[in-house]
FIBAVO-636187 format. One record per atom (N, C-alpha, C): x, y, z. Coordinates in steps of 0.001 Angstrom, whole numbers, plus 500000, padded with zeros to 6 digits. Example, Ala and Ser with C-alpha at 12.3 -4.5 7.8 and 13.67 -1.06 7.14 Angstrom:
! residues 2
513190494310507800/512300495500507800/513200496700507800/512850497750507080/513670498940507140/512900500030507870/
! end
This chain:
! residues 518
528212464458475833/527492465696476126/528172466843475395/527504467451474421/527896469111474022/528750469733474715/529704470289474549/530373471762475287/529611472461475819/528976472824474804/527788474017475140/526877473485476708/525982472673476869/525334471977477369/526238471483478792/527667471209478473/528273471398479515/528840472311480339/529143473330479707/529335474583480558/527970475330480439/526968475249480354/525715475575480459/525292475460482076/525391473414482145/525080472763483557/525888473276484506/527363473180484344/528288473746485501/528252475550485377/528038476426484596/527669478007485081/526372477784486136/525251476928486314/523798476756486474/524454476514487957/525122474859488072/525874474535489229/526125475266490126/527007476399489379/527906477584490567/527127478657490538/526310478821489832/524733480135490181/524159479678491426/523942478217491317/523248477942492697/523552477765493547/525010477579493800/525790477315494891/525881478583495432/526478479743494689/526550480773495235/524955481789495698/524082481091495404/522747481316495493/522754481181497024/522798479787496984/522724478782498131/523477479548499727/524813479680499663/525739480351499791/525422481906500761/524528482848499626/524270484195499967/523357483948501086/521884482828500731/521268482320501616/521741482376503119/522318481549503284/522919481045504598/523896481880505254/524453482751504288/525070484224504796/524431484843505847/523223485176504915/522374486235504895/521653485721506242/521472484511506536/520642483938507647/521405484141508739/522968483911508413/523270483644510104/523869484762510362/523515486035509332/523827487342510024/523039488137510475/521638487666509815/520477488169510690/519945487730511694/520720486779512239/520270486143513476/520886486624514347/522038487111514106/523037488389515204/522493489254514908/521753489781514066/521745491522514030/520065491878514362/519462490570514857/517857491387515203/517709492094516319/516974493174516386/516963494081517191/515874493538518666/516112494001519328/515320493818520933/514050493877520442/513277493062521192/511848492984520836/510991494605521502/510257494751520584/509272495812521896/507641496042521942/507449496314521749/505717496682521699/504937497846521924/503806498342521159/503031499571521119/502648499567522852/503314501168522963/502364501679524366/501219501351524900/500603500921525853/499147500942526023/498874502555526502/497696502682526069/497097503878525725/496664503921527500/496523505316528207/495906505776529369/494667506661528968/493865506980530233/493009507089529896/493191509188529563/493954509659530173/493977510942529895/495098511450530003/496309510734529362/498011511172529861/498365512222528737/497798511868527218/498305512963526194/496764513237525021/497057514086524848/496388515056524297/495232514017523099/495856513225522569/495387512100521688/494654511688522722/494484510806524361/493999510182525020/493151510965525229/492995512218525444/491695512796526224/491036513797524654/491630513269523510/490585513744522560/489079512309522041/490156511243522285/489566510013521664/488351509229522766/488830509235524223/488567508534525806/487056509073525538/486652510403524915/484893510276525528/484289509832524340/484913509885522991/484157509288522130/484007507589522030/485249506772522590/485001505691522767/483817505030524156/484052505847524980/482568505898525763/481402505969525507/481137506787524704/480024506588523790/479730506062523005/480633505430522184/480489503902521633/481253502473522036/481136502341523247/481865501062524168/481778499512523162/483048499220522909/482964498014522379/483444497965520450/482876499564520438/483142500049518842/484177500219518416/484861499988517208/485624500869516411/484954501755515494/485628502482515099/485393503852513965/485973503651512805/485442504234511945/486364504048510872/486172505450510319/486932506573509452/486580507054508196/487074507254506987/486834506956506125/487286507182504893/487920508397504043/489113508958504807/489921509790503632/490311509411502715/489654510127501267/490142509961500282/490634511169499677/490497512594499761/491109513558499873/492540513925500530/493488513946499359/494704514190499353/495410514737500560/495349516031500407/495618516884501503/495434516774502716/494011515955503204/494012515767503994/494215514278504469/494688513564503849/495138512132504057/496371512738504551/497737513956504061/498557514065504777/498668514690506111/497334515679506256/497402515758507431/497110515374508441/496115514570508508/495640513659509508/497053512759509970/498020512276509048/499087512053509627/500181512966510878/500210514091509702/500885514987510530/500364515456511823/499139515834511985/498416516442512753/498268515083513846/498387513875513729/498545513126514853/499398513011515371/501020512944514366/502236513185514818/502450514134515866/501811515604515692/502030516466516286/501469516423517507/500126515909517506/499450515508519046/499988514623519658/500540513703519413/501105512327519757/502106512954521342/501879512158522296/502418512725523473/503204511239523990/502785510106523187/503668508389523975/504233508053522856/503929507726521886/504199506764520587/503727507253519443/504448506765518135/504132506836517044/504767505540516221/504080504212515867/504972503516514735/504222503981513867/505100503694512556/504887503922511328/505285502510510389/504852501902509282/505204501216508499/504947500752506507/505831501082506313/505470501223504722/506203500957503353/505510500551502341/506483499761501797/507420501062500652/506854501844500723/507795503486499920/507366504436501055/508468504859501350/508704505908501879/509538507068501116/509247507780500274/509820508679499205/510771509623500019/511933509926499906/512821511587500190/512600512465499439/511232512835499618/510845514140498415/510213515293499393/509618515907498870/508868516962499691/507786516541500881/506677515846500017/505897515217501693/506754514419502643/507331513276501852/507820512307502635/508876513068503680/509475514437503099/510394514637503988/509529515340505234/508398515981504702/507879516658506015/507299515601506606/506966514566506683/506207513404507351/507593512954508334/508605513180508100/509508512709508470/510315513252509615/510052514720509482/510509516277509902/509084515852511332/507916515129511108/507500515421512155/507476513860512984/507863513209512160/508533511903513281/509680512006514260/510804513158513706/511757513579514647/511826514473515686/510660515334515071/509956516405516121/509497515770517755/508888514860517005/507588514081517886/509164513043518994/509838512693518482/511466512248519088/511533513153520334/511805513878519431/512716514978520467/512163515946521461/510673515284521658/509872515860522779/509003515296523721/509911513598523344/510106512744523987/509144511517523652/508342511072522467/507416510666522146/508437509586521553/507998508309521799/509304506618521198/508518506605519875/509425506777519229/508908506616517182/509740505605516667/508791504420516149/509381503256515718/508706503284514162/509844503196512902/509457503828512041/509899502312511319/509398501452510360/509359500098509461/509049500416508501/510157500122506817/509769500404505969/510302499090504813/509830498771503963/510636497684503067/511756498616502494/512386497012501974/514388498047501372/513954498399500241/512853497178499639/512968497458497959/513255499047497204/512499499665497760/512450501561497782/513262502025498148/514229501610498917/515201502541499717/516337502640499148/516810503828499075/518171504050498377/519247503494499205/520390503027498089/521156502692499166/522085503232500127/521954504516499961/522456505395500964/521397506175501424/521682505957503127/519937506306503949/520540507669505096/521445507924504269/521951509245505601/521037509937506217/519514510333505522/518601511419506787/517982510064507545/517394509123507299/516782508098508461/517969507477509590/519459507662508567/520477506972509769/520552508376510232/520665509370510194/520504510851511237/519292510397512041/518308510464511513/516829510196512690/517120508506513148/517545507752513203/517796506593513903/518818506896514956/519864508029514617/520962508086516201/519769508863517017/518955509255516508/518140509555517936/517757509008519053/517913509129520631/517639507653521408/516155507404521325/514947508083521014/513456508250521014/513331507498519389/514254507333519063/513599506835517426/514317505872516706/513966504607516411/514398503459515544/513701503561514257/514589502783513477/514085502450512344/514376501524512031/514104500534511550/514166499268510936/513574498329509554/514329497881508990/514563497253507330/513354496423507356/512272496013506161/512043494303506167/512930493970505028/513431492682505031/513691492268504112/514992492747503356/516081493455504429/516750494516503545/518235493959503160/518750494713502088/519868494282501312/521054494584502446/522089493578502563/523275493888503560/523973494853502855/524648494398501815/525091495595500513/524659496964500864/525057497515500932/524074499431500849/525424500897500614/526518500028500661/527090501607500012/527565501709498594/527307500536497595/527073500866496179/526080500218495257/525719500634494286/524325500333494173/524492498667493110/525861498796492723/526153497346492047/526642496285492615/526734496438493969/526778495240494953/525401495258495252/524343496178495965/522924495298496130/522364495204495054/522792495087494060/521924494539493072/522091492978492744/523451493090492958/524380491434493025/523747490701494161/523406491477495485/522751490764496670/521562489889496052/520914491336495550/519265490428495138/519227489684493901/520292489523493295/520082488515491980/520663487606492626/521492487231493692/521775486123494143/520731485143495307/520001486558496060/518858486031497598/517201486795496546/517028486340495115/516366486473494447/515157485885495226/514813484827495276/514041483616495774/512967484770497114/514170484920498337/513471485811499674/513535486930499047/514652487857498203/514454489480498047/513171489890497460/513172489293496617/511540488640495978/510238489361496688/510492489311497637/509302488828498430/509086490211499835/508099491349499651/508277492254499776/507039492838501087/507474493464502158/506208494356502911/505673495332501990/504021494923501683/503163496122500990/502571496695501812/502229496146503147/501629497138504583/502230498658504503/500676499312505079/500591500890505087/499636500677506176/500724501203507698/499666501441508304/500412502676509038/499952503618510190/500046504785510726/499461504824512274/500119504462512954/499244504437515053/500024505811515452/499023506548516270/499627507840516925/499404506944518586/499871507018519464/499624506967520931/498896505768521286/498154504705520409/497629503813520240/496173504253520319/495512505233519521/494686505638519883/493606505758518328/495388506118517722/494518506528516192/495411505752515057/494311505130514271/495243504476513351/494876505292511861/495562504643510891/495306505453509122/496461503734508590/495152503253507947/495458502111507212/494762502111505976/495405501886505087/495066501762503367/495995501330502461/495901501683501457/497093501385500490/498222502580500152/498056503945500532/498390504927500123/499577504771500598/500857505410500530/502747504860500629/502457506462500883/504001506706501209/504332508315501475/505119508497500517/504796509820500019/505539510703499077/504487511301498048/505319512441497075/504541513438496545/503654512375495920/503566511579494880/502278510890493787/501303510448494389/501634510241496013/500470509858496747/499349510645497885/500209512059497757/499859513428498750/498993514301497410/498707514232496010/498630514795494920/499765516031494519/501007515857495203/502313516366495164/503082516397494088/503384515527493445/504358515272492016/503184516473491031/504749516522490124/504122517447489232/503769516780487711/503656515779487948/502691514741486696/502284514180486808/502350512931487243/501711511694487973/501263511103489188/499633511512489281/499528511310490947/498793509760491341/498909509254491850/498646507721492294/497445508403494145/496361508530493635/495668508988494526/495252507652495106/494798507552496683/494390505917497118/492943506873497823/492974505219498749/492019505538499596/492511504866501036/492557505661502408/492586505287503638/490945505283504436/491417504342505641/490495504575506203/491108504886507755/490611506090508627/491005506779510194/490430505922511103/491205505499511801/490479504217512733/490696505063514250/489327504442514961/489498504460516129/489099503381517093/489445503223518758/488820502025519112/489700500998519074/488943500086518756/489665498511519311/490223498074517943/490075498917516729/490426498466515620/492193498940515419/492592499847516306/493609500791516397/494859499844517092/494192498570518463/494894498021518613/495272496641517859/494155496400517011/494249495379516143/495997495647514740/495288496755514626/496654497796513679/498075497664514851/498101498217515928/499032497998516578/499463496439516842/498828495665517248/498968494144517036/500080493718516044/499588493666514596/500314494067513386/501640494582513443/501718495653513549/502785496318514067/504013495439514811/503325495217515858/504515494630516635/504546493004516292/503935492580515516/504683491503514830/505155491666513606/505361492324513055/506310492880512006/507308493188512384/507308493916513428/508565494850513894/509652493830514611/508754492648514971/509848491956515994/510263490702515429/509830490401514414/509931489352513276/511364489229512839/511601487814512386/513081487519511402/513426488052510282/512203488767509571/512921489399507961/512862490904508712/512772491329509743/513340492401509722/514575492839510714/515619493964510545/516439493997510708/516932495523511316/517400496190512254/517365497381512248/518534497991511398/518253499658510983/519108499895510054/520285499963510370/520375500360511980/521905500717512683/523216499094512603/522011497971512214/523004497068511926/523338496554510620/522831497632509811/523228497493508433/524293498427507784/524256499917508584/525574500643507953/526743500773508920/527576500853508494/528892501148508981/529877502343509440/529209503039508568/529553505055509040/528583505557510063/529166506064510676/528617506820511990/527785508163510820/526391508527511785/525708509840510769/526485510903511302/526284511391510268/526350512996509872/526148514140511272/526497514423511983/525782515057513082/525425516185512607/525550517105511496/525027518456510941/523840517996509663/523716516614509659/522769516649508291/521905516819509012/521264516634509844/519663516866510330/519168518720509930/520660519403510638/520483520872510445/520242521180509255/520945520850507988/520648521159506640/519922520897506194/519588519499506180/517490519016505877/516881519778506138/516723520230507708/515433520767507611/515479522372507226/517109522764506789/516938523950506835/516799523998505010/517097523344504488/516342522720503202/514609522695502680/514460521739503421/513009521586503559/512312522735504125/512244523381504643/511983524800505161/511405525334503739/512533525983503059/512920526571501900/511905525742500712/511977524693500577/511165523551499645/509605524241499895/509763523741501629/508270523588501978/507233524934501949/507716526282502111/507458527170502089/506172527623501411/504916527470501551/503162528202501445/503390526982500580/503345525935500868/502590524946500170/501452524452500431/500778524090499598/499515523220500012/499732522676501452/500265521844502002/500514520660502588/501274521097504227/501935522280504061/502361523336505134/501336524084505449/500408524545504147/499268525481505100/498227524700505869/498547523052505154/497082522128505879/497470522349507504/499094522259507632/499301522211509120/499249523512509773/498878524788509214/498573525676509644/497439525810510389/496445525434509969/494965524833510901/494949524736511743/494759525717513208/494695525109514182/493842524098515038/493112523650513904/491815522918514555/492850521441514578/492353521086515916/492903519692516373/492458518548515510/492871517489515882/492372516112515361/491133515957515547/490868516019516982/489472515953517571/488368516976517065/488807517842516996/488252519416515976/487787518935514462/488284518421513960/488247517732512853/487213516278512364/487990515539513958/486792514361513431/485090514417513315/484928515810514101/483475515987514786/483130517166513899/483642517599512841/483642517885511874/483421517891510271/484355517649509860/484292516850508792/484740515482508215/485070514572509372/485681513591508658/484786512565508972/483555512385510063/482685511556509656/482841510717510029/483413509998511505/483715508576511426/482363507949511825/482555506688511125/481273505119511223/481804504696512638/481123504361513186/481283503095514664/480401502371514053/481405501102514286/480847499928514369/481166498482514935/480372497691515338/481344496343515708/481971495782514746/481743495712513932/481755494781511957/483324495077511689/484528495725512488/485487496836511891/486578495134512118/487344494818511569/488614493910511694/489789494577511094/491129494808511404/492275495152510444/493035493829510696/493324493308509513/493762491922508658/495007492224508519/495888491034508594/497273491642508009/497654490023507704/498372489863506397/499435488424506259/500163488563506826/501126487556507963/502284487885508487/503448487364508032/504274488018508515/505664488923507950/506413487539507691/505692485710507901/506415484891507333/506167484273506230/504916485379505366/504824484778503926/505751485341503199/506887486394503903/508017487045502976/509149485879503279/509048484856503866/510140484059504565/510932483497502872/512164483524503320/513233482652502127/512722481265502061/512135480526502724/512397479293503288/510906478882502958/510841477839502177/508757477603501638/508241477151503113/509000476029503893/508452475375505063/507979476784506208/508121477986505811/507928478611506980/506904479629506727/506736479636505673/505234480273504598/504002479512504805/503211479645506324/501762478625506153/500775479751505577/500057479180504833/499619479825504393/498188480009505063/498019479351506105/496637479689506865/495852480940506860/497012481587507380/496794482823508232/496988484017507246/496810483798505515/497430484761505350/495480485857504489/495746486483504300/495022487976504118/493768487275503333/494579486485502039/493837485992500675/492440485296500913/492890484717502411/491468483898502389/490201484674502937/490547485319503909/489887486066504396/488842487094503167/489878487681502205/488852488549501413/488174487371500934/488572486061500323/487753485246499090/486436484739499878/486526484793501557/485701484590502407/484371485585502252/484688487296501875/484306488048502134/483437488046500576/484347488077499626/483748487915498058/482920486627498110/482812485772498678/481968484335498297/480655484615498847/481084485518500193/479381485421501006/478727486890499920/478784487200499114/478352488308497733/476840487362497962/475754487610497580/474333487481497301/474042488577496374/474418489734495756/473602489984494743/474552490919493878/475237491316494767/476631492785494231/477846492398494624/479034492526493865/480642492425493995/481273493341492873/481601494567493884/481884495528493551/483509495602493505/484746495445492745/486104495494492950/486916497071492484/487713497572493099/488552498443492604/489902498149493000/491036497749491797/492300497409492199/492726498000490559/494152499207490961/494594499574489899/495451498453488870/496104497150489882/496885496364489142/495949494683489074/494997494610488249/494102493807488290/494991492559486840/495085491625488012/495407490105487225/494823488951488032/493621488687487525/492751487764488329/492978486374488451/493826485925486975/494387484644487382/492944483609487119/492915483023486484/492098481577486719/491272481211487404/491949481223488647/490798481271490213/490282482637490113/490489483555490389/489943484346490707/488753484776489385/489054484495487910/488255484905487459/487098483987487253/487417482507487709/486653481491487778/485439482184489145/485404482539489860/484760483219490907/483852484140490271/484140485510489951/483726486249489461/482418485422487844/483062484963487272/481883484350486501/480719483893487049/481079482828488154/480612482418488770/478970483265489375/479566484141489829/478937484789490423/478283485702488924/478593486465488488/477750486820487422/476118485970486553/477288484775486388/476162483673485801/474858483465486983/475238483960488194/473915483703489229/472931485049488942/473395485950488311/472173487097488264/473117488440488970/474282487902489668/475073489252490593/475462490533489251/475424491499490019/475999492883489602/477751492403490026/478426492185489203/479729492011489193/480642493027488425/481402494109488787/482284495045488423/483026495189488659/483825495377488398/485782495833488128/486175496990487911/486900498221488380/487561499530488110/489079499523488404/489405499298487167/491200499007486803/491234500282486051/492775500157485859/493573501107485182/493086500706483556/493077501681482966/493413501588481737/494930501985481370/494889501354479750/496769500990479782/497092502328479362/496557503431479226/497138504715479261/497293505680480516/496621504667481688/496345505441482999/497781504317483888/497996503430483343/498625502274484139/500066503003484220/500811502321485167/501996503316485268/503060501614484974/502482500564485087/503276499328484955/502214498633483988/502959499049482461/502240498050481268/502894496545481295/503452496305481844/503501494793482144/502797493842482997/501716494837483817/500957494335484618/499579494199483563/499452495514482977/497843495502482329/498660494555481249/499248493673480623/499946492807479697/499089491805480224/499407491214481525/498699490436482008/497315490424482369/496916491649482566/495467491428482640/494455491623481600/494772492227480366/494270492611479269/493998490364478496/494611489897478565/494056488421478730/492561487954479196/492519488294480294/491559488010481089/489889488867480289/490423489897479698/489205490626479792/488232489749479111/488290489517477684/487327488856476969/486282487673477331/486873486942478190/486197486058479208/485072486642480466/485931487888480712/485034488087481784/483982488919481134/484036489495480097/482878490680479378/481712489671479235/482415488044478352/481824487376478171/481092486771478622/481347486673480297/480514486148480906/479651486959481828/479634488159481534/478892488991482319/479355489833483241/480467490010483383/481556491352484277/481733492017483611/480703493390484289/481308494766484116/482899495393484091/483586495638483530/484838496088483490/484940497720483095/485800498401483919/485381500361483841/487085500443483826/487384501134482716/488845501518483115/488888502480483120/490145503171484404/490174504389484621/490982505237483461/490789506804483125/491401507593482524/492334508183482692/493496508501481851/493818509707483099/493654510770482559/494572511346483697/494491513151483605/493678513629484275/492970514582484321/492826515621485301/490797515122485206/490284515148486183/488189514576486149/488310515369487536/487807516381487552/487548517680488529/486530516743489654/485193515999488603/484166515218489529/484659514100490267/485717514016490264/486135512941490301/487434512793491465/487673514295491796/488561514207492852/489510513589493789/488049513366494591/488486512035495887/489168510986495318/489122510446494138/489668509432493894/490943509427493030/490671510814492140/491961510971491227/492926511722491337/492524512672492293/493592513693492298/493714514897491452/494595515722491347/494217517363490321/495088517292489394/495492516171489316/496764516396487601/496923514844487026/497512514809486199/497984513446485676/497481512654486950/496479511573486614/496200510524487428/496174509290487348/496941508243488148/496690506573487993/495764505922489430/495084505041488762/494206504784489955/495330504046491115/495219504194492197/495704503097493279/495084502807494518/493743503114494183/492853502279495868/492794501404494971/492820500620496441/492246499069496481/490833498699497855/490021498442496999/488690498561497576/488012497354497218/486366497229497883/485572495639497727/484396496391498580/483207496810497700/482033496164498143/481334495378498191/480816494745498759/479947493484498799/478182493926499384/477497493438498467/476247493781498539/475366494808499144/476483496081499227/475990497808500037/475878497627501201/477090496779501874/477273496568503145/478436496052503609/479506495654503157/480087494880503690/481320494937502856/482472495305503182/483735495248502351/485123495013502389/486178495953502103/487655495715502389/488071497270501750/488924497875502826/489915498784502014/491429498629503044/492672498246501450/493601498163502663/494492498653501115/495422497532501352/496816497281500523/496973496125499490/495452495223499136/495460494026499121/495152494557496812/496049494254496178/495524494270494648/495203492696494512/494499492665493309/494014491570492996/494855491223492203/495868490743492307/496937490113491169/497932489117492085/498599488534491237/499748487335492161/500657487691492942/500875488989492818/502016489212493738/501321489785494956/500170490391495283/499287490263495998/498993488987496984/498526488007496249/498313486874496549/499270485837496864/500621485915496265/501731484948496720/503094485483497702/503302486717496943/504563487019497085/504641488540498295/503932489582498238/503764490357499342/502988490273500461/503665490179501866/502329490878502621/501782491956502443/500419491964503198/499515492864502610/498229493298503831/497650494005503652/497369494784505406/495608495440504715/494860495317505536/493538496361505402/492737496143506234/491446497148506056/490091496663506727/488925496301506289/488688495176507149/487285494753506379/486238495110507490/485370495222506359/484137495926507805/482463495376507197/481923495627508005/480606495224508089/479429496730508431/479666497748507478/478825498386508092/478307499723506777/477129499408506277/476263499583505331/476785501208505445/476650502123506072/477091503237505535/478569503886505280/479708503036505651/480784502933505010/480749502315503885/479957501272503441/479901500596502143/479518501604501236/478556502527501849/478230503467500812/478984504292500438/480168504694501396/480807505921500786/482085505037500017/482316504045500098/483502502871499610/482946503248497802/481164502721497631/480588502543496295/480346503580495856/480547504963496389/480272505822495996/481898506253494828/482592506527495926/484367506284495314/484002505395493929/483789504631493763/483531503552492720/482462504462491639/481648504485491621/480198505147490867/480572506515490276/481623507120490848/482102508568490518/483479508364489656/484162507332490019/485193506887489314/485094506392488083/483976505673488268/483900505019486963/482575505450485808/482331506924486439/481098507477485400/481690508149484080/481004508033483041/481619508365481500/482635509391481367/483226510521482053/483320511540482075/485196511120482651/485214509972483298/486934509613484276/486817507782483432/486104507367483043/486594505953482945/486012505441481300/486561504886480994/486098503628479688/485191502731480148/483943502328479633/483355501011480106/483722500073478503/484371499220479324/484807498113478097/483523497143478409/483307497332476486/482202496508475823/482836495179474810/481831494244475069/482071493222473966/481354493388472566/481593493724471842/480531493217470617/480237492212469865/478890492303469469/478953491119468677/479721490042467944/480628490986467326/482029489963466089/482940489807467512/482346489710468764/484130489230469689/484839490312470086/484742491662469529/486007492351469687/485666493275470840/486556494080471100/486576495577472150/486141496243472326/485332497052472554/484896498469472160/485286499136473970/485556500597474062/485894501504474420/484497502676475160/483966502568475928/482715503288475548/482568504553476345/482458505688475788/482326506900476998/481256507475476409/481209509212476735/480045509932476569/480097510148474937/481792510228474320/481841510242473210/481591509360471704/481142507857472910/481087507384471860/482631505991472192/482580505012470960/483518504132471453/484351503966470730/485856503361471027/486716503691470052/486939502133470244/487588501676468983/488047500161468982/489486499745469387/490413500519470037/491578500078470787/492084500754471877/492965500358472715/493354500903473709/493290502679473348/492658503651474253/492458504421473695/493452505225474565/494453506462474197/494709507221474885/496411506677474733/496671505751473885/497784505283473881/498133505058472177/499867504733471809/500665504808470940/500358503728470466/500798503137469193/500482501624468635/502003500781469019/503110501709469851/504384501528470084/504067500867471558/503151501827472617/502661500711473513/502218499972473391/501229499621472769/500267498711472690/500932497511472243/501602497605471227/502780496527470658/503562495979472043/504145496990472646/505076496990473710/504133496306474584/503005496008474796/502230495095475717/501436493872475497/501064493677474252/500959493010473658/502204491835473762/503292492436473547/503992491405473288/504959490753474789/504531491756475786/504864491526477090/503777490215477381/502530490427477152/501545489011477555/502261487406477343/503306488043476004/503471486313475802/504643485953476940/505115486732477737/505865486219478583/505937485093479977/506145484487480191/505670483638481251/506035484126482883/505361485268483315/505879486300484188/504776486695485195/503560485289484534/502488486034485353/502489485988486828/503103484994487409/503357485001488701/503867486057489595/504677486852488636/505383487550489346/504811489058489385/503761488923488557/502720490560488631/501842490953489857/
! end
């Protein structure tokens, strides 16, 4: 045997041993360090302010959930806040970015509020995002009204070249990530979608905004969301943070945050939304429109398709089947919007499928100048030629600033990030769920599917405005095989809106064998 070839096998040997190793660390210290089990409040019928806004509208629709569709920025953050603030029992929260920027900090400012006036705030976020020093959440965790807790999180956390060593060694489980976004005030009101906290997702950042779409739940769909919740929260990949650091907090950082944030927050957009004194309830009967309906389900994969361990990953129960359930029963329309679109084989085997029957079949992805991860459109830019070919509409989004276009894009630099599904102007999905593999294998993933023709409409409407000449590309096939680009201006023959330095740069990312992991 070669030298080479032999210290090749034995470096490989002791990679996996010590692989092996971190594994079993990592297991039998999270088996000491899981936190007490607990569970969402049950809701009364008139104890806090949330209960006696929600108690007569569910009377009037007995048996219903609600749903409505914020897709407007500003007020996607306040409907958070503004429940926070009503919230008189409970608040969990769970998400896979939670940003320390300006929204995220005021979202945060009113989880401790809502603490300290006696309301139990159980706050779940993935590590992947989290810095490894968490001094304002370990300040809001010594609170006795407020926990917080890890999925999936690195033991490592006071330098950033030991958890990096963690996850190249527990690669396999670190891998493997909470994409759930959901929001319960009192168990009364939920806000589930894809949208994460922080400025790119509030239309906050000052370049790049990642606008989504939520939907405001009320009803029996709220405890379905809470359900969720507390099996996440009480699950083996997660961990609370108080048994991950070792320094006692700060007892004056809370004072300087917020006397920080103050100063930050000062006549902003997002401070004057909470200026409003119109309530939640003021609001829903207002302008936000909610649907009742029976048709309402919130879906979630559970928290053991993130498991280290394949034997403990069934895959029964997890999200994927449910939508392909929802896409198969299609009869004439299959409407998709996912910014990180890699359909994979199966999935685009479907979609043909369905085209070749006579269906209206469409797609609204990123385009690779709107994409914020060209290693994803690497992988999906493959796929296209097949599907043009066989009859799928494909619309890529633009960016930058489409005034008509708002609800969906936001007011500055824009990348698409709802994830949406109509099905035949009735029947759909809006959650956390993209159509790509890491979607499908490697994250859980959380939404709602519903059954009810005038939410479908405002779902396809989002879609129809997004993708009209003016915000999107409609990619054409032509005759000789190739690309075309098509707007009001007319069509251009390559990725338009981009360098020949990207395009190279993605191009040559496709030949990688990585698709799994997109």
């Amino acid at each position: 045997m070669p030298v080479w070839l032999r210290r090749t096998l034995i470096g490989l040997t002791v990679l996996l041993a010590l692989s092996a190793l971190s594994l079993w660390s990592w297991g039998q210290f999270a088996a000491r360090a899981r936190g007490a089990p607990s569970h969402m409040l049950a809701p009364q019928p008139e104890a806090t302010a949330l209960d006696r806004a929600v108690a007569p509208l569910l009377a009037a629709h007995p048996g219903d959930s609600a749903a409505t569709l914020v897709g407007d920025s500003v007020q996607a953050f306040a409907v958070r806040a503004l429940s926070a603030r009503e919230a008189g029992r409970s608040l969990d929260a769970m998400y896979y970015i939670w940003r320390g920027d300006l929204t995220g900090n005021l979202l945060k400012h009113e989880l401790l509020a809502a603490a300290e006036r006696g309301v139990r705030v159980r706050l779940l976020v993935d590590d992947m995002n989290q810095p490894t020093r968490d001094e304002v959440l370990l300040a809001m965790d010594a609170h006795p009204n407020l926990e917080v807790r890890l999925f999936n999180p690195a033991r490592n956390r006071d330098t950033a070249w030991r958890r990096v060593l963690e996850m190249g060694l527990r690669f396999v489980g670190f891998n493997r990530r909470m994409h759930n976004k959901a929001w319960i005030a009192d168990g009364r009101v939920a806000v589930v979608g894809g949208r994460n906290i922080g400025d790119e997702y509030f239309d906050a950042a000052h370049d790049t905004n990642f606008h989504d779409a939520d939907l405001l739940l009320l009803g029996p769909a709220v405890a379905q969301t809470g359900a969720i919740f507390d099996r996440f929260w009480n699950s083996a990949e997660v961990l609370p943070l108080a048994a991950l650091k070792s320094q006692a907090p700060d007892a004056e950082l809370v004072a300087r945050w917020r006397a920080g944030l103050r100063d930050a927050a000062a006549a902003s957009p997002w401070v004057r939304a909470l200026g409003d004194r119109r309530t939640l309830a003021v609001r829903l009967d207002a302008e936000l429109r909610p649907h009742w309906s029976a048709g309402l389900r919130v879906l979630s994969d559970p928290p053991e398709k993130a498991a280290p361990v394949a034997s403990r990953r069934a895959a029964a129960d997890w999200l994927l089947y449910d939508l392909l359930a929802l896409l198969y029963s299609a009869e004439r329309q299959s409407w998709l919007i996912s910014p990180y679109f890699v359909p994979g084989d199966g999935g685009s085997r479907a979609l043909l499928a369905q085209a070749a029957r006579g269906m209206d079949v469409r797609v609204l992805t990123n385009s690779l100048a709107a994409n914020d991860v060209p290693v994803v459109h690497a992988g999906y830019q493959r796929y296209r030629l097949p599907l043009l070919a066989g009859g799928v509409r494909l619309f890529e989004l633009k960016p930058g600033t489409h005034a008509d276009a708002k609800e969906l894009l936001g007011s500055s630099g824009a990348s698409l990030h709802t994830k949406a599904v109509v099905i035949d102007g009735r029947r759909g999905f809006v959650g956390s769920f993209n159509f790509d593999p890491r979607s499908v294998q490697l994250n859980t993933e959380m939404g709602v599917v519903f059954d009810d023709p005038a939410l479908a409409r405002e779902v396809q409407a989002l879609f129809t405005k997004a993708a009209a000449p003016a915000s999107a590309w409609a990619v054409r096939l032509r005759d000789d095989g190739t690309l075309a680009w098509q707007d009001a201006a007319g069509a251009q023959n390559q990725e338009p809106g981009t360098s020949w330095g990207l395009r190279a740069l993605t191009w040559l990312l496709g030949w990688l064998p990585i698709e799994s992991q997109l």
